[in-house]
Gaussian input, Z-matrix of N, CA and C with variables (Angstrom, degrees):
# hf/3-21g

backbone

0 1
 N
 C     1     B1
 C     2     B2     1     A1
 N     3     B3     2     A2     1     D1
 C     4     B4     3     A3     2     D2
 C     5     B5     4     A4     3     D3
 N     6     B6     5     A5     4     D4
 C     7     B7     6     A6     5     D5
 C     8     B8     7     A7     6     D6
 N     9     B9     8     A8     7     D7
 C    10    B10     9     A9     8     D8
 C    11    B11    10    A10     9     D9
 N    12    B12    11    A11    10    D10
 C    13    B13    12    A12    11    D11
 C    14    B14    13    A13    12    D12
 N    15    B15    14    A14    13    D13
 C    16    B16    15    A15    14    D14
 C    17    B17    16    A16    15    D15
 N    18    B18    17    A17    16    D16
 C    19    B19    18    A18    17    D17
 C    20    B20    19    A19    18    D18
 N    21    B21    20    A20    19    D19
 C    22    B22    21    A21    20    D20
 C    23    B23    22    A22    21    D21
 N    24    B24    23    A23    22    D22
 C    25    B25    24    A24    23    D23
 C    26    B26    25    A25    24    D24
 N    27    B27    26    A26    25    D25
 C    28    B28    27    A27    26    D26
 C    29    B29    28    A28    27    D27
 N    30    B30    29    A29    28    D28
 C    31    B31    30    A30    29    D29
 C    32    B32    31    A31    30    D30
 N    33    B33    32    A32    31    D31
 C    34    B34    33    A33    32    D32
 C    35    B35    34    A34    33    D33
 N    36    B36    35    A35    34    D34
 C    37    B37    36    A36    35    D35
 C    38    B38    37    A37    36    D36
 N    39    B39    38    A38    37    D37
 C    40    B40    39    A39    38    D38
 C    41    B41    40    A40    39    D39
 N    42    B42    41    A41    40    D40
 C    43    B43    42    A42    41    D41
 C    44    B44    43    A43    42    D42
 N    45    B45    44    A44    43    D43
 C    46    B46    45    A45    44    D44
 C    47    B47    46    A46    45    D45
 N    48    B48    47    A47    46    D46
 C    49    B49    48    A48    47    D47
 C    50    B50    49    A49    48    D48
 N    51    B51    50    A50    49    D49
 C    52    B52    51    A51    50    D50
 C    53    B53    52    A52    51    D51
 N    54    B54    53    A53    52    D52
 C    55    B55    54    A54    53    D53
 C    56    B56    55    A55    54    D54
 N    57    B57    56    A56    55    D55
 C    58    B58    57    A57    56    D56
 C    59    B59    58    A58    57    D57
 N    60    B60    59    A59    58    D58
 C    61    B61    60    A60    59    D59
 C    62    B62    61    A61    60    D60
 N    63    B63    62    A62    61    D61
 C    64    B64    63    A63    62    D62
 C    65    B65    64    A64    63    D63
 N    66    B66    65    A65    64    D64
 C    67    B67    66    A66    65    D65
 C    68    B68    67    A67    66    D66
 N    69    B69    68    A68    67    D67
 C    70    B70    69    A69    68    D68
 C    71    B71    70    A70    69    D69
 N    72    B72    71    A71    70    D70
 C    73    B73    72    A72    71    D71
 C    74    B74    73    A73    72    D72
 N    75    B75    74    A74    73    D73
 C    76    B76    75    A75    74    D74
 C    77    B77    76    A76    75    D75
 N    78    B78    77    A77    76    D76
 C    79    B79    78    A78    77    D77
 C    80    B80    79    A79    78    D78
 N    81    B81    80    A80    79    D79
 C    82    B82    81    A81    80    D80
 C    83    B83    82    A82    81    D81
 N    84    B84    83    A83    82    D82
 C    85    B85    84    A84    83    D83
 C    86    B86    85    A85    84    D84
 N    87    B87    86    A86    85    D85
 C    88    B88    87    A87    86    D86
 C    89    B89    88    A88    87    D87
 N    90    B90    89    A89    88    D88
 C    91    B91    90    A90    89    D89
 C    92    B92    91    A91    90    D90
 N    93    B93    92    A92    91    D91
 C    94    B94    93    A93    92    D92
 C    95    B95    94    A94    93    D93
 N    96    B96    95    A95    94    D94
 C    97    B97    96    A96    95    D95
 C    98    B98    97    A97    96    D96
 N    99    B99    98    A98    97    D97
 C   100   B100    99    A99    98    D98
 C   101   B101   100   A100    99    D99
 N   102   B102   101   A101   100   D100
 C   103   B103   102   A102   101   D101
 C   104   B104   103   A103   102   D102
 N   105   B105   104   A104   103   D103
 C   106   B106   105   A105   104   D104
 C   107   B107   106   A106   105   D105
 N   108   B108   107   A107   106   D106
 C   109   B109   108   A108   107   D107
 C   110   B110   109   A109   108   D108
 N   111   B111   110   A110   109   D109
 C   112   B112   111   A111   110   D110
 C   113   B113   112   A112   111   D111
 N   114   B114   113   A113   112   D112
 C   115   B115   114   A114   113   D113
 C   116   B116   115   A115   114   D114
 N   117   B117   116   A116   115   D115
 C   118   B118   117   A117   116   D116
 C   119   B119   118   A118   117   D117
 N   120   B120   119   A119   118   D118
 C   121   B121   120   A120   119   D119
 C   122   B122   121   A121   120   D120
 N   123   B123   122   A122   121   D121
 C   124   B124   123   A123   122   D122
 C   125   B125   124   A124   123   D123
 N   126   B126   125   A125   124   D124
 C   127   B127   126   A126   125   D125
 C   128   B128   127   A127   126   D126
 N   129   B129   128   A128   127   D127
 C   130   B130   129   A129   128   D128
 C   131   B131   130   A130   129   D129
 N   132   B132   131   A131   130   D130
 C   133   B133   132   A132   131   D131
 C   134   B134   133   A133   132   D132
 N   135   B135   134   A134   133   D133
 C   136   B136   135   A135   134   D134
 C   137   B137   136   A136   135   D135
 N   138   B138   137   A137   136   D136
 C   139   B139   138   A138   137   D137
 C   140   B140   139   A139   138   D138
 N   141   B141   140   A140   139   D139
 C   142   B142   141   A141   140   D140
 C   143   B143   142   A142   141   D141
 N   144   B144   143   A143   142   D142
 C   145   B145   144   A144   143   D143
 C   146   B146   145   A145   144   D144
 N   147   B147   146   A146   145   D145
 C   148   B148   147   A147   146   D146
 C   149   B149   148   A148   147   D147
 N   150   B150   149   A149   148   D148
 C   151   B151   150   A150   149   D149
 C   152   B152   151   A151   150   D150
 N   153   B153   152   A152   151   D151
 C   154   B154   153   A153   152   D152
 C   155   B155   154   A154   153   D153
 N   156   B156   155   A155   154   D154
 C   157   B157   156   A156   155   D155
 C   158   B158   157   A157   156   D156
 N   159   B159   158   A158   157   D157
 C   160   B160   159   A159   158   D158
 C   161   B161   160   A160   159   D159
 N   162   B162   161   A161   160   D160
 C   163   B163   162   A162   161   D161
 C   164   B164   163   A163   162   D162
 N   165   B165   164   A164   163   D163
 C   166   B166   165   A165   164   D164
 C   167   B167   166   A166   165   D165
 N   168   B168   167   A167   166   D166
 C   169   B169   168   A168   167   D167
 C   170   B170   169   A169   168   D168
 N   171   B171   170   A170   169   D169
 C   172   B172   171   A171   170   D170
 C   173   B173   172   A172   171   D171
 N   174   B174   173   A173   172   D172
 C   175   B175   174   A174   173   D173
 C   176   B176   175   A175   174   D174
 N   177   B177   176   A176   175   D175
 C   178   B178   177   A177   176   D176
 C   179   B179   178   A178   177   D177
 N   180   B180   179   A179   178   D178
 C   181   B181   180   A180   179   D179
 C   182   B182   181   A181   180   D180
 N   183   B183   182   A182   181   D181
 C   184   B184   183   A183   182   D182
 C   185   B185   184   A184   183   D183
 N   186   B186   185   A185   184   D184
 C   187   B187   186   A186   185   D185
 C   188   B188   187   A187   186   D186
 N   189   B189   188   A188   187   D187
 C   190   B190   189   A189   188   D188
 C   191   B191   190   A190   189   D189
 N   192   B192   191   A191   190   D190
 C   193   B193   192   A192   191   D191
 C   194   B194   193   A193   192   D192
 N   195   B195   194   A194   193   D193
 C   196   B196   195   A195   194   D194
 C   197   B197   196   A196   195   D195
 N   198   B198   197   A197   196   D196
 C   199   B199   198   A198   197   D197
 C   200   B200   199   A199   198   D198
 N   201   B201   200   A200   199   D199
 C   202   B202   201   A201   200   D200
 C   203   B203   202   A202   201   D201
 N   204   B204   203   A203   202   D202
 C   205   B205   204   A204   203   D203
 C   206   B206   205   A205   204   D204
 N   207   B207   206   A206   205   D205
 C   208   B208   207   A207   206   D206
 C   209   B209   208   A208   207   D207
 N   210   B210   209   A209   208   D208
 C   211   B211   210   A210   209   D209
 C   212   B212   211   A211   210   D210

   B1=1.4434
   B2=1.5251
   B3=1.2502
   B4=0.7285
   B5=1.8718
   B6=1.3724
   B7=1.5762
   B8=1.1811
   B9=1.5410
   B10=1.7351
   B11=1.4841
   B12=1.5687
   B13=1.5347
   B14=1.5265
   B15=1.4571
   B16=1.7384
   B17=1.7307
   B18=1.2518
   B19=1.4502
   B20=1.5314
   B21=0.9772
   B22=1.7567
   B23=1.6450
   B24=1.3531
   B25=1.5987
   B26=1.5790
   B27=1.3901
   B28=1.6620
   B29=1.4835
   B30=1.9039
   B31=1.9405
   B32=1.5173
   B33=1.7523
   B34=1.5550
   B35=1.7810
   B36=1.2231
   B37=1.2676
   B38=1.2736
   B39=1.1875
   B40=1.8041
   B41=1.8208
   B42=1.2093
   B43=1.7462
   B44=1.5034
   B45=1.3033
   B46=1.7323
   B47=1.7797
   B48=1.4910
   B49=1.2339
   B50=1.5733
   B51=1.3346
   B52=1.4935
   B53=1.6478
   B54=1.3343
   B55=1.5482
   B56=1.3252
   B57=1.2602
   B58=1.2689
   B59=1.4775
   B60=1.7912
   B61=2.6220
   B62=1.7601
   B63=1.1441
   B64=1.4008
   B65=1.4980
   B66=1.4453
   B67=1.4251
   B68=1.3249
   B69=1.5923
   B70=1.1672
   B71=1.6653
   B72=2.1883
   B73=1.5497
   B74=1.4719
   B75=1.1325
   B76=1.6508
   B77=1.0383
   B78=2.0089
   B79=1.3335
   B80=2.1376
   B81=1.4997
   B82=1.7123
   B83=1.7056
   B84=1.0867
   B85=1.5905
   B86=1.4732
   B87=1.1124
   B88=2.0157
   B89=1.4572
   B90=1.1397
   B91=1.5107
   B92=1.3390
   B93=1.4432
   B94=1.9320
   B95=1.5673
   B96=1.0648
   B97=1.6101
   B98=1.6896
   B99=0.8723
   B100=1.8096
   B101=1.2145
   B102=1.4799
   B103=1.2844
   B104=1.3708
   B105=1.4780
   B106=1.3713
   B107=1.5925
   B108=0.4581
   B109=2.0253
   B110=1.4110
   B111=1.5401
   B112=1.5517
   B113=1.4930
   B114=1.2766
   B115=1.4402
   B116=1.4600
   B117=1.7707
   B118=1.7366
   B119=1.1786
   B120=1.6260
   B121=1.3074
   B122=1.5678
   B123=1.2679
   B124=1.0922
   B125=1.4898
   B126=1.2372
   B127=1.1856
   B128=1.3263
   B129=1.3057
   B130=1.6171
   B131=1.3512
   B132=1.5616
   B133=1.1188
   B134=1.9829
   B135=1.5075
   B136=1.0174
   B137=2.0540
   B138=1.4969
   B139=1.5109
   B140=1.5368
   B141=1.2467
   B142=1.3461
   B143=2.0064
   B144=1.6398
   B145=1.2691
   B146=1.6773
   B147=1.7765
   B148=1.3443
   B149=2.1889
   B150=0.8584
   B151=1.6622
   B152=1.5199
   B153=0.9327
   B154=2.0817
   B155=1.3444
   B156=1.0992
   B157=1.8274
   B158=1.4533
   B159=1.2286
   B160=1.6804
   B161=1.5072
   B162=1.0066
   B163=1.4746
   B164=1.7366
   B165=1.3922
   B166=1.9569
   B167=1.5753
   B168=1.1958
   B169=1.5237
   B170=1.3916
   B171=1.0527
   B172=1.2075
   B173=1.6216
   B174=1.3805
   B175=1.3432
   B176=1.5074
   B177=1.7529
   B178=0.9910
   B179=1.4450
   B180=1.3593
   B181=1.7865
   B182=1.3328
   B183=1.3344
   B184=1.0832
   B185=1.2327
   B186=1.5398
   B187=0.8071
   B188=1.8991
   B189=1.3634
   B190=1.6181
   B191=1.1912
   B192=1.8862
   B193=1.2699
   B194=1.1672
   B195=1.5213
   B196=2.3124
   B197=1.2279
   B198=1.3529
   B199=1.5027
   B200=1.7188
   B201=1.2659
   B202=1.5083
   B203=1.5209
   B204=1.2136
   B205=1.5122
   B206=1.2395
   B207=1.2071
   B208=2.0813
   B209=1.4509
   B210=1.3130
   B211=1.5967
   B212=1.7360
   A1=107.72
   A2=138.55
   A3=171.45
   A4=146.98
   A5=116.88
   A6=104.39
   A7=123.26
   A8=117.01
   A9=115.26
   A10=89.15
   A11=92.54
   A12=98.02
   A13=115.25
   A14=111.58
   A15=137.79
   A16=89.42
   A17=138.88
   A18=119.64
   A19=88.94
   A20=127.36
   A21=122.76
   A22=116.10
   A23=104.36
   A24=87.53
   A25=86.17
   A26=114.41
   A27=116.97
   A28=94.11
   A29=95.23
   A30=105.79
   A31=91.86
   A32=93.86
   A33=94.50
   A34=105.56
   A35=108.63
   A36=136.15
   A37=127.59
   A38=107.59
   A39=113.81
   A40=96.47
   A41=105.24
   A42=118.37
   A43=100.63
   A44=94.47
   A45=116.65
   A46=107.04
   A47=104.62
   A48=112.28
   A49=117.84
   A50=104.33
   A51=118.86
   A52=98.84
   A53=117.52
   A54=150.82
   A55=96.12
   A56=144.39
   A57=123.45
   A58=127.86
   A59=105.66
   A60=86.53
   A61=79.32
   A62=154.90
   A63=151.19
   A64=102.57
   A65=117.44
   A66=95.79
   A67=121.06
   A68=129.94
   A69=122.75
   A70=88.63
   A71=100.88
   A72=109.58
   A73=95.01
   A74=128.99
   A75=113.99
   A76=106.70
   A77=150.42
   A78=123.20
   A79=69.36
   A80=123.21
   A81=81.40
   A82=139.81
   A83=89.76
   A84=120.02
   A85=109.37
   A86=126.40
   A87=125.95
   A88=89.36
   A89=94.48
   A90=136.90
   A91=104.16
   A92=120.07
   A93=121.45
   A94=87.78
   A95=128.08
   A96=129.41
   A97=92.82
   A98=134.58
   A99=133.47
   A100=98.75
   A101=131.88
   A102=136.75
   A103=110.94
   A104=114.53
   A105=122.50
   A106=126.55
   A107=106.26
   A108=121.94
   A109=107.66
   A110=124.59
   A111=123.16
   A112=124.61
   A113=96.58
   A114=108.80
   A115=114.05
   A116=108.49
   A117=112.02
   A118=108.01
   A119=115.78
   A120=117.11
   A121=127.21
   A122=128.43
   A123=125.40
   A124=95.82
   A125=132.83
   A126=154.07
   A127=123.27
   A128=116.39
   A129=121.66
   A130=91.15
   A131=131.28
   A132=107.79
   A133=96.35
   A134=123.63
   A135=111.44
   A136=132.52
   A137=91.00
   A138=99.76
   A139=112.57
   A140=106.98
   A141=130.98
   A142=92.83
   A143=102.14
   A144=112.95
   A145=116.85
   A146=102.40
   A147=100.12
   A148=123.90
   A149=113.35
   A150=119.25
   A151=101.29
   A152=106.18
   A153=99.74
   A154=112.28
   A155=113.09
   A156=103.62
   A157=118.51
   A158=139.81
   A159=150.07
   A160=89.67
   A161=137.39
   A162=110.53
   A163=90.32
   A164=95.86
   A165=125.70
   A166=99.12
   A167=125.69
   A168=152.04
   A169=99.81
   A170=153.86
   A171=146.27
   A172=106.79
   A173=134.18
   A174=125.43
   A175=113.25
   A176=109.06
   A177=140.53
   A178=114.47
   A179=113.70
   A180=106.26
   A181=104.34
   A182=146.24
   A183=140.70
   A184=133.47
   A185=135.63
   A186=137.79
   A187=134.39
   A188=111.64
   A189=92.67
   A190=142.24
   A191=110.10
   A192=142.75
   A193=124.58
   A194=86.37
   A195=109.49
   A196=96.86
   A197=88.16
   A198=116.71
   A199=94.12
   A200=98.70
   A201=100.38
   A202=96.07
   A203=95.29
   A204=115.24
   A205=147.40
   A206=115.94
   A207=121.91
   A208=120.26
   A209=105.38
   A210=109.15
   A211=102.19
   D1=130.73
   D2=-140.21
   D3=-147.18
   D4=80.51
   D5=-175.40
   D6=-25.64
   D7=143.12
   D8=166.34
   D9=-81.12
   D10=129.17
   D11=172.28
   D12=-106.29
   D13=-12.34
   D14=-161.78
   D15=-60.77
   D16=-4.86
   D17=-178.76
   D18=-129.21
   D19=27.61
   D20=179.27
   D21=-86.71
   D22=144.88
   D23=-161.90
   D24=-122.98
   D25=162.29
   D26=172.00
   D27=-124.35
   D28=141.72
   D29=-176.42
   D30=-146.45
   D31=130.51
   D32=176.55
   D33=-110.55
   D34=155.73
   D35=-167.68
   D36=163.65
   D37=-167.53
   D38=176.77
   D39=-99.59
   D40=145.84
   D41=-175.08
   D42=-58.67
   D43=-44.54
   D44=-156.94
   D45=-65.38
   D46=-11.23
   D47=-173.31
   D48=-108.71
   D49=-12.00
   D50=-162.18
   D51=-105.71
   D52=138.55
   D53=163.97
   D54=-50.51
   D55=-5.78
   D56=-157.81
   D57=18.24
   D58=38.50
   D59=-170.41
   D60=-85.93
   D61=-89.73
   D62=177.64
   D63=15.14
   D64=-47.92
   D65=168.74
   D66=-97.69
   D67=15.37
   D68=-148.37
   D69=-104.86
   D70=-33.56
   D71=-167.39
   D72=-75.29
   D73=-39.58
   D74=-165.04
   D75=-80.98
   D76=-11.71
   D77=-167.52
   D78=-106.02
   D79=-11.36
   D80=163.53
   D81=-87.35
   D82=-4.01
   D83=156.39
   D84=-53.77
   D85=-53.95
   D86=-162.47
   D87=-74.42
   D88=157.58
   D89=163.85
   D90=-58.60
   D91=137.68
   D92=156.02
   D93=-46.81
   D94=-84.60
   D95=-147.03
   D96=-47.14
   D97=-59.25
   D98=176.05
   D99=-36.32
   D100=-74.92
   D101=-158.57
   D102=-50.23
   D103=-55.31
   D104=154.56
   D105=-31.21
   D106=-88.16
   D107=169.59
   D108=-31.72
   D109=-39.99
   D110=155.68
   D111=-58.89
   D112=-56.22
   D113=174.73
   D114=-41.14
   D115=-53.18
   D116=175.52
   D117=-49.74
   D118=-73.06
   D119=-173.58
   D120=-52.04
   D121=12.84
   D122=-175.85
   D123=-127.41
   D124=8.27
   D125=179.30
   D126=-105.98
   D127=-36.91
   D128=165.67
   D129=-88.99
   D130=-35.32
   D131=-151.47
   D132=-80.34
   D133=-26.18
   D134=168.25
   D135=-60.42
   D136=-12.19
   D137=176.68
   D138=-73.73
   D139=-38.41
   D140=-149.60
   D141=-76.77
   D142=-53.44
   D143=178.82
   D144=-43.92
   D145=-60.65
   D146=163.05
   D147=-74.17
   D148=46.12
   D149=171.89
   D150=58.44
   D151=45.36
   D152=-179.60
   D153=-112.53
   D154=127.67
   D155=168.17
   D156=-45.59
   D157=151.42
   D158=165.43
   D159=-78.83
   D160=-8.70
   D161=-145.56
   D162=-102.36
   D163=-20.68
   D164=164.34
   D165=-27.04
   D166=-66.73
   D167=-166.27
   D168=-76.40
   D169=26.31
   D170=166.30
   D171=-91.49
   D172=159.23
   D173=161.62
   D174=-75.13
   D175=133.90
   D176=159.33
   D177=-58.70
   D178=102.95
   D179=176.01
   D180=-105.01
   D181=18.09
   D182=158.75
   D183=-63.11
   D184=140.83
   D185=-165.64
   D186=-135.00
   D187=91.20
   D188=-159.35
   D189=-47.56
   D190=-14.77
   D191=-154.30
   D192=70.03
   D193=168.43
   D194=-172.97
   D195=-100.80
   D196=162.60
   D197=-176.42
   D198=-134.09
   D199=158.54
   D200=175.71
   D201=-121.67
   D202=143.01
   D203=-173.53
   D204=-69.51
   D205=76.26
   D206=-161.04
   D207=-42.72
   D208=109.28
   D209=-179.96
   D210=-92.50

């Protein structure tokens, strides 16, 4: 899965100077499921940056156990 990138525009300047709406119209353009799928990938890809396994980010199904509660 993959962003539509076919309406993506490139603007040079300083960040600090720019309105950001260019990015405001294209992530309102994507799909939830797009937005999602960026979000991941920029998420392993931030693990990955600092030396971490992805595999880190997986769900934990472990469980230490219950106790039932002494009245």
């Amino acid at each position: 899965m993959a962003l539509d990138l076919s309406k993506a525009q490139m603007r040079r300047g300083k960040l600090s100077e720019s309105d950001r709406a260019f990015d405001y119209e294209f992530w309102r353009d994507q799909t939830l499921k797009m937005k999602m799928a960026a979000i991941w990938e920029m998420t392993v890809f931030h693990h990955r940056v600092n030396n971490r396994d992805p595999n880190e980010l997986r769900l934990n199904r472990a469980v230490g156990g219950f106790r039932k509660e002494q009245r």
